[in-house]
N, C-alpha and C positions, 0 to 999 in steps of 0.2 A: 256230182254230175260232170260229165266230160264228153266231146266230139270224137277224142282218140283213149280208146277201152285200153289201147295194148301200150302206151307210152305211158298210160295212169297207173296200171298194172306194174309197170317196171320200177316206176314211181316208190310206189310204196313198196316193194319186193327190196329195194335195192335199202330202205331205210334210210334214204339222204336228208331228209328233212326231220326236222324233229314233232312229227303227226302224231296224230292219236293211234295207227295203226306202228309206227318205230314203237312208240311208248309202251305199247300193251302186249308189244310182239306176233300183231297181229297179220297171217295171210294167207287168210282162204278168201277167194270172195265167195259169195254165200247168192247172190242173187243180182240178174241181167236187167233192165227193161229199156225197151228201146222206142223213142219219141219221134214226131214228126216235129214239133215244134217245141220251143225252150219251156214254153210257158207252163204247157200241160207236163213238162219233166219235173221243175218246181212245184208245180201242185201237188204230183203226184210223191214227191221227194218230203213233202213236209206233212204230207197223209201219214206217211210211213211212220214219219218222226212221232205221231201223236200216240201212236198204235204201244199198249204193251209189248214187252220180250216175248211172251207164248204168243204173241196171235202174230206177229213180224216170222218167226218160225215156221208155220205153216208151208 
């Protein structure tokens, strides 16, 4: 979850940190969603987490 998409983006592209995204070589981002408030981004952030691989692909 982030406020700025294009600084987080750079984030990970640039591989400075040592994330799950440096580690696995990872950089597509794969999917958007955009909140009005924090609350319902974490809900909906840890929805996702419970979900299988095939049904998060969709």
């Amino acid at each position: 979850m982030t406020n700025n998409l294009h600084a987080r983006l750079l984030e990970h592209q640039s591989k400075i940190t040592s994330s799950f995204t440096a580690r696995y070589n990872i950089n597509r981002l794969v999917r958007v969603e955009h909140f009005l408030y924090v609350s319902n981004a974490i809900r909906r952030e840890k929805e996702l987490k419970d979900w299988t691989v095939p049904r998060r692909s969709r």
